[in-house]
C-alpha positions as CSV (number, residue, x, y, z in Angstrom):
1,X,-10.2,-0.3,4.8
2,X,-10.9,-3.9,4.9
3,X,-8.4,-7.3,5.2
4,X,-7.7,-8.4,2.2
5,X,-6.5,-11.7,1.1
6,X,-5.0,-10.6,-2.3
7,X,-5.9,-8.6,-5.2
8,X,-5.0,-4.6,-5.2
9,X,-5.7,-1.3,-3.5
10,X,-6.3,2.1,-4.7
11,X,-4.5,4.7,-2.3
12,X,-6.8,7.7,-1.2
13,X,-6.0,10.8,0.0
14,X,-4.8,10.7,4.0
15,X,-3.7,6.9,3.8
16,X,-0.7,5.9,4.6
17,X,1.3,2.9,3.6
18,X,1.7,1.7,7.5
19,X,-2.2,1.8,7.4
20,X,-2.8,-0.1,4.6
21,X,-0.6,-3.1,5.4
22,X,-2.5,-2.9,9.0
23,X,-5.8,-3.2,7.4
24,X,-4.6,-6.1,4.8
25,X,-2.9,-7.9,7.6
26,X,0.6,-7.6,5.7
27,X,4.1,-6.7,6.4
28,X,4.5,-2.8,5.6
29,X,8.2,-3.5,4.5
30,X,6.3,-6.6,2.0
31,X,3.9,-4.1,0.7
32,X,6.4,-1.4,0.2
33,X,9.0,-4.0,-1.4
34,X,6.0,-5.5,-4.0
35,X,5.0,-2.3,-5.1
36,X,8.4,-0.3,-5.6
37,X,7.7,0.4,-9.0
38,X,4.2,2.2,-8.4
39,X,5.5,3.8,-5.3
40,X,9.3,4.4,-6.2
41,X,12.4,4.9,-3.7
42,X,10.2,6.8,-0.9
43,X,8.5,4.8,1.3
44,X,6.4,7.6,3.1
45,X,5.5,8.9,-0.2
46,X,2.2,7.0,-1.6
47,X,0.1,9.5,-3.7
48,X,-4.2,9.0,-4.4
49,X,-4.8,7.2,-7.1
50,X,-1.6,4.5,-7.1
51,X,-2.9,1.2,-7.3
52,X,-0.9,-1.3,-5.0
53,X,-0.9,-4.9,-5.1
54,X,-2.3,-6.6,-2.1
């Protein structure tokens, strides 16, 4: 995973939200909170294939 400076993300299998924000240099409680909708009311549940804004 790169940084990132905007745009999205497609989750792959073994990522994990804490791990993406690392890699995009954001907040993991930001990223969870912009993307609620795609990832609904379980943080530690992203699934391959969501597409999460950066």
């Amino acid at each position: 995973m790169q940084k990132s400076t905007g745009g999205s993300y497609t989750v792959k299998s073994g990522d994990t939200l804490n791990a993406i924000a690392a890699a995009h240099g954001v907040n993991v409680n930001t990223l969870y909170t912009d993307n609620s909708a795609v990832i609904g009311g379980d943080i530690d549940l992203i699934l391959p294939g969501q597409v999460l804004s950066i």
